[in-house]
C-alpha positions in Angstrom: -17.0 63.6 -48.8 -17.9 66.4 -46.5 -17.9 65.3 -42.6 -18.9 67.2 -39.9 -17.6 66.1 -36.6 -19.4 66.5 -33.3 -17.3 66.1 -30.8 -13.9 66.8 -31.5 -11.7 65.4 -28.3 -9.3 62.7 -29.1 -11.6 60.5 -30.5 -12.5 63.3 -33.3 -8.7 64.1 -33.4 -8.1 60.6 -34.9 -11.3 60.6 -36.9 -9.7 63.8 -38.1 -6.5 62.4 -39.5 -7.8 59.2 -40.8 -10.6 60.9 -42.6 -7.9 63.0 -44.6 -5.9 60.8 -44.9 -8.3 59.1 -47.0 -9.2 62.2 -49.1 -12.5 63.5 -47.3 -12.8 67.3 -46.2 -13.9 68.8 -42.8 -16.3 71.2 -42.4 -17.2 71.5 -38.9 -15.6 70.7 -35.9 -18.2 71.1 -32.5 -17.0 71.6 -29.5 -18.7 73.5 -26.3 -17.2 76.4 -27.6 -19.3 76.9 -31.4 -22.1 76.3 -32.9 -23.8 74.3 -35.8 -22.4 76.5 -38.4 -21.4 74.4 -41.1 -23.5 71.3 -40.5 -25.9 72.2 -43.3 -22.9 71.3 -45.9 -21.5 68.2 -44.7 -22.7 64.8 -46.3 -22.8 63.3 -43.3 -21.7 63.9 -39.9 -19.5 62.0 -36.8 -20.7 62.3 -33.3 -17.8 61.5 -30.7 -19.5 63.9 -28.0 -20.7 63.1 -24.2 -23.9 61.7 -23.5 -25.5 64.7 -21.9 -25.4 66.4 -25.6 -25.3 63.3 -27.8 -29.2 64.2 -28.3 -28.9 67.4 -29.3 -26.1 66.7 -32.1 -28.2 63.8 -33.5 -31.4 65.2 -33.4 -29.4 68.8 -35.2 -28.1 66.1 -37.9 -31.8 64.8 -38.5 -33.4 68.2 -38.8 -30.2 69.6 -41.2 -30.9 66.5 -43.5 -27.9 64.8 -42.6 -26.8 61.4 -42.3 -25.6 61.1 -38.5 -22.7 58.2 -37.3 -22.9 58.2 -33.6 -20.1 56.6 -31.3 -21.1 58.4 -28.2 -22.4 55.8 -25.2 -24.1 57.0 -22.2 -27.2 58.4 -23.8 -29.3 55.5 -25.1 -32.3 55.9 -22.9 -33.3 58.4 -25.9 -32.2 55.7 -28.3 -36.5 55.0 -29.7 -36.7 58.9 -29.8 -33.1 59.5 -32.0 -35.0 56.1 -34.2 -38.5 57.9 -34.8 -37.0 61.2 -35.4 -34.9 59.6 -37.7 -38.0 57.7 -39.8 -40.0 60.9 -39.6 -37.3 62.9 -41.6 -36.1 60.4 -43.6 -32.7 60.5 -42.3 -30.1 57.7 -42.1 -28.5 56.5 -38.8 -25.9 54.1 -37.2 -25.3 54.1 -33.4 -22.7 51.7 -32.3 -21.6 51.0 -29.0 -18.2 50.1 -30.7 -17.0 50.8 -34.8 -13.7 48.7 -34.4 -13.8 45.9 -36.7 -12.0 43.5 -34.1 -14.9 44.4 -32.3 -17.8 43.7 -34.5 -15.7 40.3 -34.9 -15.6 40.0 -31.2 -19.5 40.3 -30.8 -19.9 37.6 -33.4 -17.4 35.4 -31.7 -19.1 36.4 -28.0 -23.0 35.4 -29.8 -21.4 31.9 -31.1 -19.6 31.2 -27.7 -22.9 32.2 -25.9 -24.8 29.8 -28.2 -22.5 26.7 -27.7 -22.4 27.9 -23.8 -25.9 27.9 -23.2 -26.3 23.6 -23.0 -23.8 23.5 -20.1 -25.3 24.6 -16.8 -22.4 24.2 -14.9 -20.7 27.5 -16.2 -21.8 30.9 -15.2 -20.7 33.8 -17.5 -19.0 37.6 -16.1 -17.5 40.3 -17.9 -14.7 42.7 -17.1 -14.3 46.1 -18.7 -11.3 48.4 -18.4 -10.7 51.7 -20.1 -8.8 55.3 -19.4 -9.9 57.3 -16.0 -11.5 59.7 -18.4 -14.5 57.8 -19.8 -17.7 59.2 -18.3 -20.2 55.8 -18.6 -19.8 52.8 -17.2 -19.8 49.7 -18.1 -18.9 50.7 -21.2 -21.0 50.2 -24.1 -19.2 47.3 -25.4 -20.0 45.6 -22.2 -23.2 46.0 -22.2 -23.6 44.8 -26.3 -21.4 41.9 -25.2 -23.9 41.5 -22.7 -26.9 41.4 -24.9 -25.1 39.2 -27.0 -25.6 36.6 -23.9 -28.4 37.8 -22.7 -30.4 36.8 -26.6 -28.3 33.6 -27.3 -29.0 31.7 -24.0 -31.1 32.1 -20.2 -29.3 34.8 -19.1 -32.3 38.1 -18.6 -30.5 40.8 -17.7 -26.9 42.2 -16.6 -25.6 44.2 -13.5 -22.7 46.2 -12.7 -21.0 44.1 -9.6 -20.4 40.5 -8.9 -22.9 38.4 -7.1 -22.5 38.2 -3.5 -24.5 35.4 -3.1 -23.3 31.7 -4.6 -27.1 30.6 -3.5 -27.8 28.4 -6.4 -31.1 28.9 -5.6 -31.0 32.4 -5.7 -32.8 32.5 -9.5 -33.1 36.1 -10.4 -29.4 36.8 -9.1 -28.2 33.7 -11.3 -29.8 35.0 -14.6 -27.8 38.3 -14.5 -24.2 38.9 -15.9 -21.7 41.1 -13.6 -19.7 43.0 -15.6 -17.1 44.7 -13.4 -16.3 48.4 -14.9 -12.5 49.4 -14.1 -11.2 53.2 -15.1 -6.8 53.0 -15.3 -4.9 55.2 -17.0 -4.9 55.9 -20.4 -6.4 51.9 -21.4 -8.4 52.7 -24.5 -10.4 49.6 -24.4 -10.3 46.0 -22.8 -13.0 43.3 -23.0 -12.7 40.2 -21.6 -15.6 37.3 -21.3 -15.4 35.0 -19.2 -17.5 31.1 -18.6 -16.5 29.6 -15.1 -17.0 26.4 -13.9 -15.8 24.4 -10.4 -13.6 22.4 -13.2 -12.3 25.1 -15.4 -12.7 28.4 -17.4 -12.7 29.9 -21.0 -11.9 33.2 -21.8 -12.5 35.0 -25.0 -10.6 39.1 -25.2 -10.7 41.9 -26.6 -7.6 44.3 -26.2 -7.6 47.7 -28.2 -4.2 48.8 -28.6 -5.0 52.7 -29.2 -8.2 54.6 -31.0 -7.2 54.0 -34.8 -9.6 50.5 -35.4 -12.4 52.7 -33.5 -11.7 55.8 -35.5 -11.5 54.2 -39.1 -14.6 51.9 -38.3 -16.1 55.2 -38.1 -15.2 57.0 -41.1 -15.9 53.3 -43.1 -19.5 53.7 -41.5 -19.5 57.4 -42.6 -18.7 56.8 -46.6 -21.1 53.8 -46.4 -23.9 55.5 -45.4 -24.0 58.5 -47.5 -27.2 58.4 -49.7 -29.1 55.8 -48.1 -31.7 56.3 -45.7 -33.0 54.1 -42.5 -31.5 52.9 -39.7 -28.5 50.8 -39.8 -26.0 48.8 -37.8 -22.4 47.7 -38.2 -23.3 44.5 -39.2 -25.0 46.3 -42.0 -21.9 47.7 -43.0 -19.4 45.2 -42.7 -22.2 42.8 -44.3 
């Protein structure tokens, strides 16, 4: 398989290695520094960029014809446009907030926990997120999937990034939205922690990434399974 990678920091380093490792070739490797040259002939392509050009490499993968995996967080404001460009060309397209397979578990776990959560009033729900001091978005977009994972299983509407000042109980709309607190140390590639509180007790569910390998190979697993199919897919698509 032919795999063009947009973005090619240290996330598209590792992408990179795993990818040869298990036998596919690399025929483009964007940075700021080149151009397209080359996408035309991949089979499908990996973006890892930033958010402020994660439109442009999608929408170039759409109007080359090819198949477009997209990691890249921070940009999904354009998320319906990147969807009916897709349709219109017949493309295929996966855009994850997260390609780790402990993490796809995790959301399933989070959704189930939220579910059994949801009949006990007396716990309130906040998320933590840490990662390295060079990630541009926060919270990450693992927080905020976790988040909608809450938000769609119980009475929660809508998530902010800071913890409620107020402990008015009858301060509704504050109430009904999750804090996720956003931390940026060092070179953390990705912790995820849950957390249901009560005056009585707490559980905690956690997600610690130990470096970018899980993220990386989710990626290039997404990559071989979307080649010749066309829509608009997620990882629970993949993983089934």
């Amino acid at each position: 398989m032919k795999i063009a990678l947009l973005g090619y920091g240290k996330m598209g380093q590792t992408i990179e290695q795993i990818a040869l490792v298990r036998g596919h070739k690399i025929v483009l490797k964007k940075d700021e520094f080149n151009t397209y040259e080359g996408l035309s002939d991949a089979d499908v392509a990996i973006d890892f960029s930033i958010p402020l050009v994660a439109v442009e490499n999608i929408s170039s993968c759409f109007l080359a014809g090819v198949p477009v995996i997209s990691g890249t967080t921070g940009w999904l404001e354009h998320y319906d446009e990147m969807v009916a460009l897709c349709k219109a060309k017949n493309g295929a397209f996966i855009s994850s907030s997260n390609f780790s397979l402990g993490v796809n578990l995790f959301f399933e776990l989070n959704e189930y926990l939220a579910k059994m959560m949801a009949k006990f009033e007396s716990y309130s729900v906040d998320m933590e997120e840490i990662h390295h001091t060079q990630k541009l978005d926060a919270p990450s977009g693992t927080a905020i999937s976790l988040a909608k994972g809450v938000i769609e299983n119980s009475n929660y509407t809508n998530w902010i990034m800071e913890t409620p000042e107020s402990n008015n109980p009858n301060d509704n709309e504050l109430m009904k939205k999750i804090p996720i607190v956003a931390k940026r140390i060092g070179v953390v590639p990705g912790t995820h922690t849950v957390t249901y509180n009560s005056p009585i007790d707490s559980i905690e569910i956690k997600h610690t990434a130990h470096n970018r390998d899980g993220f990386a190979l989710g990626a290039v697993i997404a990559a071989e399974w979307i080649v010749g199919k066309h829509g608009v897919f997620t990882m629970k698509d993949v993983l089934n």
